[in-house]
N, CA, C and O atoms as a GROMACS GRO file, in nm:
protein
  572
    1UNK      N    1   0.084  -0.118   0.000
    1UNK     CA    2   0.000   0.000   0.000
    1UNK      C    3   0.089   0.124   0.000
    1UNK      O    4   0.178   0.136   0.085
    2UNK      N    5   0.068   0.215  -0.092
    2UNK     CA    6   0.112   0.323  -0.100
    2UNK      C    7   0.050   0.469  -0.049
    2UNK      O    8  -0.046   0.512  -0.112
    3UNK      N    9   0.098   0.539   0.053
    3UNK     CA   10   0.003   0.649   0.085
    3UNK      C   11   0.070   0.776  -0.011
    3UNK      O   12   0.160   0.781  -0.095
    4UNK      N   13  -0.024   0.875   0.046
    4UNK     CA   14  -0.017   1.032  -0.040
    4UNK      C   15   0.174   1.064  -0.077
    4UNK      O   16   0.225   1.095  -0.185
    5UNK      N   17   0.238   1.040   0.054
    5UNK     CA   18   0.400   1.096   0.040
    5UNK      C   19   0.421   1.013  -0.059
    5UNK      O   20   0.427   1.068  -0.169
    6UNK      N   21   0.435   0.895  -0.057
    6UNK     CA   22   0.485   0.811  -0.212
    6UNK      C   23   0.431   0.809  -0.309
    6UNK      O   24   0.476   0.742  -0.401
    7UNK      N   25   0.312   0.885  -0.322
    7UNK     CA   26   0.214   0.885  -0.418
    7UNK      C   27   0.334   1.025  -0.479
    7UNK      O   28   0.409   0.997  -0.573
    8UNK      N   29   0.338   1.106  -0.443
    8UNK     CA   30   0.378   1.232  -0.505
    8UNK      C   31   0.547   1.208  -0.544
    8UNK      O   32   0.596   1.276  -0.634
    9UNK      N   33   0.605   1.139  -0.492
    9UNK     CA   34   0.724   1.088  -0.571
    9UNK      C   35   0.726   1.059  -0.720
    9UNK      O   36   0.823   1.071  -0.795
   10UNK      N   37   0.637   1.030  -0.741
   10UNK     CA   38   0.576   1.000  -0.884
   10UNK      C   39   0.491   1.031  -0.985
   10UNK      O   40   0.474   0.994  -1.101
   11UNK      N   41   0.419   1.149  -0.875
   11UNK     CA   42   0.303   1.225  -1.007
   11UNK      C   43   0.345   1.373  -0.954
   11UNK      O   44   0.361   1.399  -0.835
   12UNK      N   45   0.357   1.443  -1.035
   12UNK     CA   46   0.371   1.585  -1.034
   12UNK      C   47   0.266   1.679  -0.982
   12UNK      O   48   0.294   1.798  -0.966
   13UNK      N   49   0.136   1.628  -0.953
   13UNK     CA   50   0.010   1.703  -0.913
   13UNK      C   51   0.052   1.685  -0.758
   13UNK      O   52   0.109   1.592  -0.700
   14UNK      N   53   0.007   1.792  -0.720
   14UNK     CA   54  -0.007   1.875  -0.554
   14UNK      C   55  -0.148   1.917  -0.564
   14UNK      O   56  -0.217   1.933  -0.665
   15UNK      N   57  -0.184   1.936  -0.407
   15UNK     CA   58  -0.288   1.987  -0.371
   15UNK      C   59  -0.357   2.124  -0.438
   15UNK      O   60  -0.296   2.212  -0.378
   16UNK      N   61  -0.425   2.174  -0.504
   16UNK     CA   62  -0.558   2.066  -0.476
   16UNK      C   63  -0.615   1.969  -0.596
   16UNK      O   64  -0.722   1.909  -0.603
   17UNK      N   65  -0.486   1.976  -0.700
   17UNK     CA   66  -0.532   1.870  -0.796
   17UNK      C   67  -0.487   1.743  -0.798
   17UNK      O   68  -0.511   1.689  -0.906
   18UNK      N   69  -0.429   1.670  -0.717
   18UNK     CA   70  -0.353   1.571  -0.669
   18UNK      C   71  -0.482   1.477  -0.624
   18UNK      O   72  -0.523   1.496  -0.509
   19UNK      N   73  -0.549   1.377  -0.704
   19UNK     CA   74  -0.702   1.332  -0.668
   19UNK      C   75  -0.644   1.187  -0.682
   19UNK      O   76  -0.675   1.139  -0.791
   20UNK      N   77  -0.564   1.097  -0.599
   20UNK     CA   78  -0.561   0.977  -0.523
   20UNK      C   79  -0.480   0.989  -0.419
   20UNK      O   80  -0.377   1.055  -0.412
   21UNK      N   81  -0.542   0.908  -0.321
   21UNK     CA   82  -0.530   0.950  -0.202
   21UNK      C   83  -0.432   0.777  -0.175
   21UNK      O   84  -0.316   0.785  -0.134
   22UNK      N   85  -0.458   0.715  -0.187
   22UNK     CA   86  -0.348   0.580  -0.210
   22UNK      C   87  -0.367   0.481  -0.313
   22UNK      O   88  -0.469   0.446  -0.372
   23UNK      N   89  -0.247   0.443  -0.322
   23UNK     CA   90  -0.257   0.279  -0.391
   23UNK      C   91  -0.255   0.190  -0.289
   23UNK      O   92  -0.217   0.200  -0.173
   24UNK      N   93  -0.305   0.097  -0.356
   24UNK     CA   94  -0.405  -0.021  -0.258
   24UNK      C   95  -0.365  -0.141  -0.308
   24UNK      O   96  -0.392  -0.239  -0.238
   25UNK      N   97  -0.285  -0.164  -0.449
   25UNK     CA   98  -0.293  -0.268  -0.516
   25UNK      C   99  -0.211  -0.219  -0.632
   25UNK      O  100  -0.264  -0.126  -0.694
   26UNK      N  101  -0.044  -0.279  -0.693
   26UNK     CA  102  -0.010  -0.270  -0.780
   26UNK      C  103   0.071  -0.417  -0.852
   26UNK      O  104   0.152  -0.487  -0.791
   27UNK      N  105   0.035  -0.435  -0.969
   27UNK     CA  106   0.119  -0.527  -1.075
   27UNK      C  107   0.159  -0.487  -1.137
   27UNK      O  108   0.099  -0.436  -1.233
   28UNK      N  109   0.325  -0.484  -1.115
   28UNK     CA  110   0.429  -0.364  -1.173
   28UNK      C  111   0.436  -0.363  -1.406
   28UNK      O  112   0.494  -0.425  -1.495
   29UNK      N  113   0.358  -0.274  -1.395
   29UNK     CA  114   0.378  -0.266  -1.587
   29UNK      C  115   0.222  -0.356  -1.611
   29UNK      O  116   0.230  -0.417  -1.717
   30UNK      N  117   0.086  -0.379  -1.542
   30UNK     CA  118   0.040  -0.438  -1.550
   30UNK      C  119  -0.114  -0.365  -1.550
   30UNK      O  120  -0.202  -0.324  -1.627
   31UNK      N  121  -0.086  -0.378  -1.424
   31UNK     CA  122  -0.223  -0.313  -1.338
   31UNK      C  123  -0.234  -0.277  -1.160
   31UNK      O  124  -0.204  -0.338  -1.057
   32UNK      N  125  -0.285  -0.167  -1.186
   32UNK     CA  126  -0.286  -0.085  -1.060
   32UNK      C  127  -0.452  -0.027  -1.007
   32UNK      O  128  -0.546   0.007  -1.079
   33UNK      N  129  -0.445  -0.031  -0.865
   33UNK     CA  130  -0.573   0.019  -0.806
   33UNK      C  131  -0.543   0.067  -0.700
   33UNK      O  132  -0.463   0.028  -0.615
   34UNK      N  133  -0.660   0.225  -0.710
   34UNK     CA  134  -0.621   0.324  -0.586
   34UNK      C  135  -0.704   0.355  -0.543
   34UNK      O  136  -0.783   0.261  -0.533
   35UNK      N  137  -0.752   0.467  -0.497
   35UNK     CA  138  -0.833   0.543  -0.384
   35UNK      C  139  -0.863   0.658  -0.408
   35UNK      O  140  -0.758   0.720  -0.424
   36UNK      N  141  -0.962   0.732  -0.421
   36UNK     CA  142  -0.957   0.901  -0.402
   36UNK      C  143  -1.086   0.897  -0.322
   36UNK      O  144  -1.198   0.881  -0.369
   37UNK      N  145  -1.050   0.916  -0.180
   37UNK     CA  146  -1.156   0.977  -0.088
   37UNK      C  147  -1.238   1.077  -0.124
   37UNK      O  148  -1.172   1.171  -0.168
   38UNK      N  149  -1.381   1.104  -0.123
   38UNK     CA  150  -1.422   1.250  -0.190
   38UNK      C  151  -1.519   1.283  -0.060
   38UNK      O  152  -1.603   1.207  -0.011
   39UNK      N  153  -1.489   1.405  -0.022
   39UNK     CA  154  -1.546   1.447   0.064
   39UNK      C  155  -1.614   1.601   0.036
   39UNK      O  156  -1.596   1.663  -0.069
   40UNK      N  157  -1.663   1.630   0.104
   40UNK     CA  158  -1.751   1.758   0.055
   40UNK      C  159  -1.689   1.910   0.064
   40UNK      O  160  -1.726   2.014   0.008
   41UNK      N  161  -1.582   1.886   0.150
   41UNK     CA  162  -1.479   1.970   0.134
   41UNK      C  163  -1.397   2.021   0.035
   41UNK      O  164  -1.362   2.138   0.045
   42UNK      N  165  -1.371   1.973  -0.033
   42UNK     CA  166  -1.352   1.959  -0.187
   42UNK      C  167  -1.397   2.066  -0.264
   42UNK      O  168  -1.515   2.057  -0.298
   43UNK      N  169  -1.325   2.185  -0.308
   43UNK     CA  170  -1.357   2.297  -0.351
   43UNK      C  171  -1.454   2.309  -0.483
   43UNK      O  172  -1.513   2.416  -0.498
   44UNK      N  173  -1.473   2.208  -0.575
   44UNK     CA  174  -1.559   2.190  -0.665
   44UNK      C  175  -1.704   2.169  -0.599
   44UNK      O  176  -1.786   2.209  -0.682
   45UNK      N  177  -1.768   2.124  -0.485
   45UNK     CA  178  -1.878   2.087  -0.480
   45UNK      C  179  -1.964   2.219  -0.466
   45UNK      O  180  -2.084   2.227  -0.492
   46UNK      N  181  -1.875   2.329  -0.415
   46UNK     CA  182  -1.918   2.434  -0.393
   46UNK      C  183  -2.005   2.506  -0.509
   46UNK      O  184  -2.098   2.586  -0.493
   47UNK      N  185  -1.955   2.458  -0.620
   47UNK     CA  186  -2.064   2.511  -0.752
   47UNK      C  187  -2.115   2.426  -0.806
   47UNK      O  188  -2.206   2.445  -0.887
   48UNK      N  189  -2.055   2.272  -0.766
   48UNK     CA  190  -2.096   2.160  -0.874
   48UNK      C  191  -2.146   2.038  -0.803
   48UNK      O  192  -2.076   1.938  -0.789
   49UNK      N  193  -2.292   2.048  -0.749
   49UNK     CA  194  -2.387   2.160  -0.755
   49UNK      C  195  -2.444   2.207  -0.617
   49UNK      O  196  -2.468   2.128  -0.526
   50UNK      N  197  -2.463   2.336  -0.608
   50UNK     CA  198  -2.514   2.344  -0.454
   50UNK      C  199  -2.620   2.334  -0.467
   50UNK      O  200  -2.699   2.374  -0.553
   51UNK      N  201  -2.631   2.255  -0.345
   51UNK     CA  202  -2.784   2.158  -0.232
   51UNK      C  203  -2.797   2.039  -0.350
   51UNK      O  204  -2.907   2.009  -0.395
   52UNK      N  205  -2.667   1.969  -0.398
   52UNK     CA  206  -2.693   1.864  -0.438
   52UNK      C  207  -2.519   1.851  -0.539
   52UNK      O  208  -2.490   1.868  -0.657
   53UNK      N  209  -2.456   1.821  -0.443
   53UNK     CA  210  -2.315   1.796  -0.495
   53UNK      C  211  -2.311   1.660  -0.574
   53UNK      O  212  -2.384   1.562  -0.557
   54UNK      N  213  -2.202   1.679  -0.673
   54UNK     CA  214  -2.120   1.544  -0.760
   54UNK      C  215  -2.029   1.592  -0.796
   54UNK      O  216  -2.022   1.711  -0.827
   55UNK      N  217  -1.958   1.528  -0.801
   55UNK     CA  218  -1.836   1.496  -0.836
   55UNK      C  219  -1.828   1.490  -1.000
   55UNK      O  220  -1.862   1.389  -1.061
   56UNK      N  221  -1.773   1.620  -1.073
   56UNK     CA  222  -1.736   1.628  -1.185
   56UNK      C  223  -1.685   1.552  -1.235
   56UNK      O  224  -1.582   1.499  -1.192
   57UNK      N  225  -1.759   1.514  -1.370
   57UNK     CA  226  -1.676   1.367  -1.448
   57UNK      C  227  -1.570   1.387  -1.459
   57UNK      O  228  -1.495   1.321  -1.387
   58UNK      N  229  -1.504   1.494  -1.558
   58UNK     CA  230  -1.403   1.536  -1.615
   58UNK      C  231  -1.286   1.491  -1.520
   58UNK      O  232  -1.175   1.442  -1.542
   59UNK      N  233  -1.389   1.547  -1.342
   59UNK     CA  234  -1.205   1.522  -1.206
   59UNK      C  235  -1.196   1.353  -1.190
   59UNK      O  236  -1.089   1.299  -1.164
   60UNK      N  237  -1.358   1.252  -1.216
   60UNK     CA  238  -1.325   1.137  -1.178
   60UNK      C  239  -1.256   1.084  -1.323
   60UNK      O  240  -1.220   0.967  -1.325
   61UNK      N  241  -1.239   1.155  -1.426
   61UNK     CA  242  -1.152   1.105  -1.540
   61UNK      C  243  -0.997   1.107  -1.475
   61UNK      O  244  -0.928   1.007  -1.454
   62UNK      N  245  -0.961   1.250  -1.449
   62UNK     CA  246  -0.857   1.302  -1.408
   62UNK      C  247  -0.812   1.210  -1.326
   62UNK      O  248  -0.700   1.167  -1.354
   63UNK      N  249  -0.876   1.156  -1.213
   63UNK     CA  250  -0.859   1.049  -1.092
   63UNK      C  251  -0.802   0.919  -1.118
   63UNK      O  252  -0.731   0.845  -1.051
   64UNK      N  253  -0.871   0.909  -1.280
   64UNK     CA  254  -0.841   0.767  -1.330
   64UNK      C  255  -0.720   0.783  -1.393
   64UNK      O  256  -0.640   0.690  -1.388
   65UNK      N  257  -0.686   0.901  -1.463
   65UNK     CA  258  -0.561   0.941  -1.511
   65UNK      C  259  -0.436   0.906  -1.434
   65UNK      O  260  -0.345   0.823  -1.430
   66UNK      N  261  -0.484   1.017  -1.374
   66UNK     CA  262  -0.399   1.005  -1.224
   66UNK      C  263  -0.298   0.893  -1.202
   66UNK      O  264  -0.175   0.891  -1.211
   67UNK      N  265  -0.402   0.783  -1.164
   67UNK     CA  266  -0.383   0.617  -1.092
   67UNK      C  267  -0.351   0.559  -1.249
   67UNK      O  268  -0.289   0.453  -1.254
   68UNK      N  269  -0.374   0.596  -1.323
   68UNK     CA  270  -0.260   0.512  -1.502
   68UNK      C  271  -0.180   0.560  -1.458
   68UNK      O  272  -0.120   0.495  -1.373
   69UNK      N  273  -0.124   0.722  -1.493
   69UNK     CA  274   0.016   0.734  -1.464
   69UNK      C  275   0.095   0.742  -1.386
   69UNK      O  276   0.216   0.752  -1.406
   70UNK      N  277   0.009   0.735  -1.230
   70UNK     CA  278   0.128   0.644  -1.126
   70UNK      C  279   0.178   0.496  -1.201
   70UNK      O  280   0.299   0.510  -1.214
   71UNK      N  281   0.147   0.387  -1.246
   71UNK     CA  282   0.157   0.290  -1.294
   71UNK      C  283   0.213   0.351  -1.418
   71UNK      O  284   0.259   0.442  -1.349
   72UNK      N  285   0.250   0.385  -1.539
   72UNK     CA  286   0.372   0.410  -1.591
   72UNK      C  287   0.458   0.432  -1.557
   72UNK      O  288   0.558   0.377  -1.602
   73UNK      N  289   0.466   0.566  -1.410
   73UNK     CA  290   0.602   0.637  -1.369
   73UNK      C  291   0.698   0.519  -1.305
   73UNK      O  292   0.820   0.508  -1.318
   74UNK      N  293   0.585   0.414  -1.214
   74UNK     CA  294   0.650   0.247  -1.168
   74UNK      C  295   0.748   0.212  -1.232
   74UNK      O  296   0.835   0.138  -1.186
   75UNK      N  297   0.750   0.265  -1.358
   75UNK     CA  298   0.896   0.150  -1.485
   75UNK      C  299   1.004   0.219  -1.482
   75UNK      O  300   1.109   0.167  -1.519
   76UNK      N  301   1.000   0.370  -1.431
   76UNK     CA  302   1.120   0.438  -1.466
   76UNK      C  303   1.210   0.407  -1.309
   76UNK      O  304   1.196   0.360  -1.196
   77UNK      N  305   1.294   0.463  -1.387
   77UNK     CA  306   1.457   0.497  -1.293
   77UNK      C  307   1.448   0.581  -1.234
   77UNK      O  308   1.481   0.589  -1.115
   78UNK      N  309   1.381   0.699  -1.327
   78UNK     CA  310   1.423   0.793  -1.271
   78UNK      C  311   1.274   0.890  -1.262
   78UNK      O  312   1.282   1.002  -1.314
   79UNK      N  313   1.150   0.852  -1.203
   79UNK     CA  314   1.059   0.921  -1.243
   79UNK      C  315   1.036   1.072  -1.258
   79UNK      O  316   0.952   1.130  -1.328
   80UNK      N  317   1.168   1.142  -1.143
   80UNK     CA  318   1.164   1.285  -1.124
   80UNK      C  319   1.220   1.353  -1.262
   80UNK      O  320   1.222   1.475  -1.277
   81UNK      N  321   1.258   1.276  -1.343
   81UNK     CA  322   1.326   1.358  -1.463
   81UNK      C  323   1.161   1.328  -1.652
   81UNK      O  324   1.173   1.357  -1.771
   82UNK      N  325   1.021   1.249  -1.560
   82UNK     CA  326   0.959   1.235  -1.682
   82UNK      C  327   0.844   1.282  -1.647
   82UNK      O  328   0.817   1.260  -1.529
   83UNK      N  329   0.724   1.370  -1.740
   83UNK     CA  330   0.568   1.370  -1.689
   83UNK      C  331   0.463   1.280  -1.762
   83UNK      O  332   0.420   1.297  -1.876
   84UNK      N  333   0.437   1.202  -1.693
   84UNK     CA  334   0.268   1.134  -1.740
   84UNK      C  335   0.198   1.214  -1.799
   84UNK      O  336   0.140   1.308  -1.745
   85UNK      N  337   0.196   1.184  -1.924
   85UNK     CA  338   0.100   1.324  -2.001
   85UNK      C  339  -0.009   1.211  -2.084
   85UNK      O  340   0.020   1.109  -2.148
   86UNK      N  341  -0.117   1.260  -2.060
   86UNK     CA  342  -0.265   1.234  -2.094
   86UNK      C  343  -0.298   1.261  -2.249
   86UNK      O  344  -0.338   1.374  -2.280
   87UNK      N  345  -0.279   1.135  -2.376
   87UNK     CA  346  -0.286   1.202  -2.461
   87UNK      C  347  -0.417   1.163  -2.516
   87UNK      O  348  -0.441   1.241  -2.608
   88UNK      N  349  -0.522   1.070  -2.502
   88UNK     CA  350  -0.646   1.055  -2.544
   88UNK      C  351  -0.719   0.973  -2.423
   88UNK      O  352  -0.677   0.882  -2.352
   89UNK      N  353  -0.824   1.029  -2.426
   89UNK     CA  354  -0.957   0.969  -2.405
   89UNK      C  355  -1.099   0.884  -2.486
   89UNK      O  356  -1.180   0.948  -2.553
   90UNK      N  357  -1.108   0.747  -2.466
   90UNK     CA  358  -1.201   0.710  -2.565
   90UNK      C  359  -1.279   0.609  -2.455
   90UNK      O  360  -1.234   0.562  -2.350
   91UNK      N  361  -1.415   0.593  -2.516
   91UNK     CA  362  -1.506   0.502  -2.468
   91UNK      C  363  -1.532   0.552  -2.352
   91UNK      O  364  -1.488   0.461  -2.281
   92UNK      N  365  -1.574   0.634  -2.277
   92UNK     CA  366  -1.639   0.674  -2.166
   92UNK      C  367  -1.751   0.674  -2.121
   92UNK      O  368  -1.855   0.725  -2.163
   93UNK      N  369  -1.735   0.633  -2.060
   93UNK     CA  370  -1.931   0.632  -2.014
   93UNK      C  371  -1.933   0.642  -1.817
   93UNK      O  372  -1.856   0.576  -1.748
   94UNK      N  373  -1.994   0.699  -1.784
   94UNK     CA  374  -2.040   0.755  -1.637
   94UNK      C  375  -2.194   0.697  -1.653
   94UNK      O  376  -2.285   0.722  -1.732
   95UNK      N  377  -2.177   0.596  -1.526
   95UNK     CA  378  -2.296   0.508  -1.491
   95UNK      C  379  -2.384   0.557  -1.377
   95UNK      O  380  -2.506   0.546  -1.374
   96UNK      N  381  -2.302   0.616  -1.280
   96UNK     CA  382  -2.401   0.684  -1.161
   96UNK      C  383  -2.296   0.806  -1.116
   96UNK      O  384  -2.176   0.803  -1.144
   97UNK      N  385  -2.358   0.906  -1.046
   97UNK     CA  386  -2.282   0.987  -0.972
   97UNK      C  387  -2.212   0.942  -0.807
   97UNK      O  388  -2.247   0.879  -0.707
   98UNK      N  389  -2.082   1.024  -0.860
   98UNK     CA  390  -1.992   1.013  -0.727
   98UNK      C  391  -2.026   1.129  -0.658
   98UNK      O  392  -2.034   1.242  -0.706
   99UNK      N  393  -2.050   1.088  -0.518
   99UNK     CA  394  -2.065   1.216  -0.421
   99UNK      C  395  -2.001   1.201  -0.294
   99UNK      O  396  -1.942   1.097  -0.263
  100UNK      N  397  -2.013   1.317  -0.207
  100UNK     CA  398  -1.935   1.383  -0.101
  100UNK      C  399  -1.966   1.189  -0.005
  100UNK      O  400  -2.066   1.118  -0.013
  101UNK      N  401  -1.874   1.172   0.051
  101UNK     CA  402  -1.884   1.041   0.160
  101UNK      C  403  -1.770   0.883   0.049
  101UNK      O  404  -1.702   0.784   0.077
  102UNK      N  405  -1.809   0.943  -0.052
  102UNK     CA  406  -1.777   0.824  -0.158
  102UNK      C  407  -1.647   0.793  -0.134
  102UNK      O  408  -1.579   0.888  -0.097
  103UNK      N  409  -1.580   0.664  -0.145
  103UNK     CA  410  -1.500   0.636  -0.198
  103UNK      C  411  -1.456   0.546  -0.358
  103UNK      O  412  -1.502   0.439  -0.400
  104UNK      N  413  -1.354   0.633  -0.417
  104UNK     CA  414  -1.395   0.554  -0.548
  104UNK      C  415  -1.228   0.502  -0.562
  104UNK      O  416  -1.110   0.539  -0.568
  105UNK      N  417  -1.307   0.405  -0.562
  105UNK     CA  418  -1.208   0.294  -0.625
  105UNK      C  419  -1.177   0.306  -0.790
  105UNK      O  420  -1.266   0.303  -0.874
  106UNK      N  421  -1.037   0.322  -0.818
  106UNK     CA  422  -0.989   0.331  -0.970
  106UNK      C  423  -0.924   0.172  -0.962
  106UNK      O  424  -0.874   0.110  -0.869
  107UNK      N  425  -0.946   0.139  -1.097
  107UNK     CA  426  -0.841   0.046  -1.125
  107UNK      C  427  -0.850   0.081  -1.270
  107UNK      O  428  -0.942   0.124  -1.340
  108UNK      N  429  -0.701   0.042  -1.298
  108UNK     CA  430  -0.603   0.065  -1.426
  108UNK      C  431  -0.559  -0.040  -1.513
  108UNK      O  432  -0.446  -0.075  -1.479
  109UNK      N  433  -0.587  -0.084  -1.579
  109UNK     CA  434  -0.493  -0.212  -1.649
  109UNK      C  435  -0.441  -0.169  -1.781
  109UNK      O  436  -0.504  -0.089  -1.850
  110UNK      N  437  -0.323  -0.223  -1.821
  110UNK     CA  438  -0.244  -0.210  -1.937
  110UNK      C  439  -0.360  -0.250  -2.064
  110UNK      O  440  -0.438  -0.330  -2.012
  111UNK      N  441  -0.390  -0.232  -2.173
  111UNK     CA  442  -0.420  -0.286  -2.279
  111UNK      C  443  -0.287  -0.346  -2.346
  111UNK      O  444  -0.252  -0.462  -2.364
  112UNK      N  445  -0.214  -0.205  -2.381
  112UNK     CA  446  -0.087  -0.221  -2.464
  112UNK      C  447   0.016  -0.128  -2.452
  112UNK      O  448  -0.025  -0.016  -2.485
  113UNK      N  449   0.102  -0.129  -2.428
  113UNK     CA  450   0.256  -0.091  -2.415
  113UNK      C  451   0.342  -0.070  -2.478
  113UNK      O  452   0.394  -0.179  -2.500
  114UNK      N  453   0.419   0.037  -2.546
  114UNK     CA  454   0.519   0.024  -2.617
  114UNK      C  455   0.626   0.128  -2.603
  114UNK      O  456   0.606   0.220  -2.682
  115UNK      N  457   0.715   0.141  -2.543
  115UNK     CA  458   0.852   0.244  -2.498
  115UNK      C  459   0.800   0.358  -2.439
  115UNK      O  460   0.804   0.338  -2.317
  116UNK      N  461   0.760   0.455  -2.459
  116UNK     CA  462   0.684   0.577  -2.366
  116UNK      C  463   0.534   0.587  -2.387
  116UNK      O  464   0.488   0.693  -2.344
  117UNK      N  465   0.429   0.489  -2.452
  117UNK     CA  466   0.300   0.532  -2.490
  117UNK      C  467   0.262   0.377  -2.453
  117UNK      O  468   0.326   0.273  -2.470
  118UNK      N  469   0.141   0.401  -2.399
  118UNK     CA  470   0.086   0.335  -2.287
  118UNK      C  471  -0.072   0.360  -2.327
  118UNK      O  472  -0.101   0.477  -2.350
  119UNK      N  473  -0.192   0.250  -2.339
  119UNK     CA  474  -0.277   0.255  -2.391
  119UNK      C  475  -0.393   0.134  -2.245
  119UNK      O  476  -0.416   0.014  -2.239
  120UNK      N  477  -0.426   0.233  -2.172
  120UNK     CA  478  -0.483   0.144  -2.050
  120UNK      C  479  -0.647   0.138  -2.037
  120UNK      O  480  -0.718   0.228  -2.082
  121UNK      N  481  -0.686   0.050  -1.985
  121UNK     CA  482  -0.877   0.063  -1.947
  121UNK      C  483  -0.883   0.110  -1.820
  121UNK      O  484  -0.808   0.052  -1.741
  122UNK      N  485  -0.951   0.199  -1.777
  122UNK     CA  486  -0.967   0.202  -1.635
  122UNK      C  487  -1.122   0.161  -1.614
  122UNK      O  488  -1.206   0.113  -1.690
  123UNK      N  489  -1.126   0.207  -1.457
  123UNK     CA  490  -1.284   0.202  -1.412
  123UNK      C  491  -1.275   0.221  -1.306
  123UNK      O  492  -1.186   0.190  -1.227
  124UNK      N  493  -1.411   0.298  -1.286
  124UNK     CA  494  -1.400   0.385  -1.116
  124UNK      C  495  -1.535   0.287  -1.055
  124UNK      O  496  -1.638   0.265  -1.120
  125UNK      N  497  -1.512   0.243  -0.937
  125UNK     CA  498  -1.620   0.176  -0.854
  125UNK      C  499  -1.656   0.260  -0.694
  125UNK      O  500  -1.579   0.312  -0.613
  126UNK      N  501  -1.757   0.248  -0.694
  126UNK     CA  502  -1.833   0.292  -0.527
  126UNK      C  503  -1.913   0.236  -0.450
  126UNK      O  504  -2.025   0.277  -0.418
  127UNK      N  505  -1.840   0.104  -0.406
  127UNK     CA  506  -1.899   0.021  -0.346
  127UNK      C  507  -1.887  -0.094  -0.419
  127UNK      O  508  -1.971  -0.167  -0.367
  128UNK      N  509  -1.835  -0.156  -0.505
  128UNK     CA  510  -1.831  -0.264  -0.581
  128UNK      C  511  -1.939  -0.177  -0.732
  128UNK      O  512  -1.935  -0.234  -0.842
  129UNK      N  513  -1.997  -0.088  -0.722
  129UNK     CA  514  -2.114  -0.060  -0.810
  129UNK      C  515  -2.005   0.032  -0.938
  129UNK      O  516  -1.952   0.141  -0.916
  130UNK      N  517  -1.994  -0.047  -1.064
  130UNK     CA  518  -1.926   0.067  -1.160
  130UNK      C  519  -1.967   0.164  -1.169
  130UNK      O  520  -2.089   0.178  -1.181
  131UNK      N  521  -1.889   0.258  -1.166
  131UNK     CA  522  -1.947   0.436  -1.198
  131UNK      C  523  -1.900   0.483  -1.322
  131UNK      O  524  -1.957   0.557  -1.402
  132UNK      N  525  -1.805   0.438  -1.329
  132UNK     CA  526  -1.699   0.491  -1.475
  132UNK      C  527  -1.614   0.428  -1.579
  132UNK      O  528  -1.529   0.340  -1.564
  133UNK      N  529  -1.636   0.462  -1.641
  133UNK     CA  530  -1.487   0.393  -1.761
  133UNK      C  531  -1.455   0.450  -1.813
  133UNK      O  532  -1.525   0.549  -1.833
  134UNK      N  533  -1.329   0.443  -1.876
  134UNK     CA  534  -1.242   0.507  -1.975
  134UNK      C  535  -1.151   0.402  -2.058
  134UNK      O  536  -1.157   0.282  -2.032
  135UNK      N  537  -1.070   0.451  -2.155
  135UNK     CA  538  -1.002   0.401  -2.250
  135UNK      C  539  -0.867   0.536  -2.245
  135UNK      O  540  -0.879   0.649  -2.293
  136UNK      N  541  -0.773   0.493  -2.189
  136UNK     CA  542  -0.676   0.628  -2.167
  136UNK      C  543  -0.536   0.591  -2.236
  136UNK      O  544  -0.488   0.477  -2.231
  137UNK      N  545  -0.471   0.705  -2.304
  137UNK     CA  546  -0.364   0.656  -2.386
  137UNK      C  547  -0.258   0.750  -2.296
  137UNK      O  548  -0.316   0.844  -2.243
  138UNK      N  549  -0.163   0.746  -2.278
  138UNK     CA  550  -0.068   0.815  -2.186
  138UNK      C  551   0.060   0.830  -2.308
  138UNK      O  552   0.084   0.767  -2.411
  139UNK      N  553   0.120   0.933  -2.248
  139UNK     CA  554   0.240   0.976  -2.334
  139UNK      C  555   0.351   0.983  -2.212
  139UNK      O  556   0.296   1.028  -2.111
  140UNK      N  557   0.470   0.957  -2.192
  140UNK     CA  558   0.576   1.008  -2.142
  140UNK      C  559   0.674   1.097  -2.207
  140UNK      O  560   0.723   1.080  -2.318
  141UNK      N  561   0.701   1.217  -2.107
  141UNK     CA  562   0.715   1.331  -2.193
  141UNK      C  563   0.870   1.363  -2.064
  141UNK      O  564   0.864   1.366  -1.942
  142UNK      N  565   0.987   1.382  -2.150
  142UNK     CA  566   1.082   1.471  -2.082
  142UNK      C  567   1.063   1.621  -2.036
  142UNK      O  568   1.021   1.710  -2.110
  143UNK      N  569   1.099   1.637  -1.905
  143UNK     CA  570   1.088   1.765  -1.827
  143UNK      C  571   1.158   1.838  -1.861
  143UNK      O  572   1.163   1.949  -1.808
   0.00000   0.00000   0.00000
């Protein structure tokens, strides 16, 4: 299990866009699953929406992002010298809303792999219940 300090060894996002809170589960170059606690504190709920918060798709995309490219940065040597860069999104679909109390479970798996470009499925769960999917292609990019 990985908490927040080792989490940031490896992804360049800080507070307040830094949206997993641990890894829970990794198969190195494989597949990975994490955590992003969502609580109502959370400066988005404040417009999105008041007297009836969710959790913006776009951040539980971001979330899933996130938890892929911790699992790329895993292969390097040297992760402080590369950035996980987000180069497509396909097949998405949002099944129910995430809200303030939730925890959502991401998991990540490889499709396909090849030297810096990385082509993974994710899916966000809340409670065992799917909420999300994606189809995410990742780029590794020199700093």
């Amino acid at each position: 299990m990985m908490y927040i300090d080792q989490i940031a060894r490896f992804l360049p996002h800080r507070y307040p866009f830094l949206l997993v809170d641990r890894i829970i589960e990794i198969e190195a170059g494989k597949r990975v699953v994490g955590l992003k606690n969502v609580t109502v504190n959370e400066e988005f709920f404040q417009g999105h929406y008041p007297g009836n918060p969710i959790m913006p798709g776009v951040l539980i995309i971001e979330s899933m992002a996130q938890v892929g490219g911790f699992l790329m940065m895993q292969k390097l040597e040297h992760p402080e010298k590369r950035l996980p860069l987000l180069a497509s999104i396909n097949k998405v679909k949002f099944r129910q809303p995430v809200v303030p109390g939730d925890s959502l479970k991401i998991e990540a798996e490889v499709i396909k792999a090849k030297g810096s470009i990385a082509k993974m499925f994710a899916k966000g769960f809340v409670e065992d219940k799917l909420v999300a999917e994606a189809e995410l292609m990742f780029a590794l990019e020199e700093k």
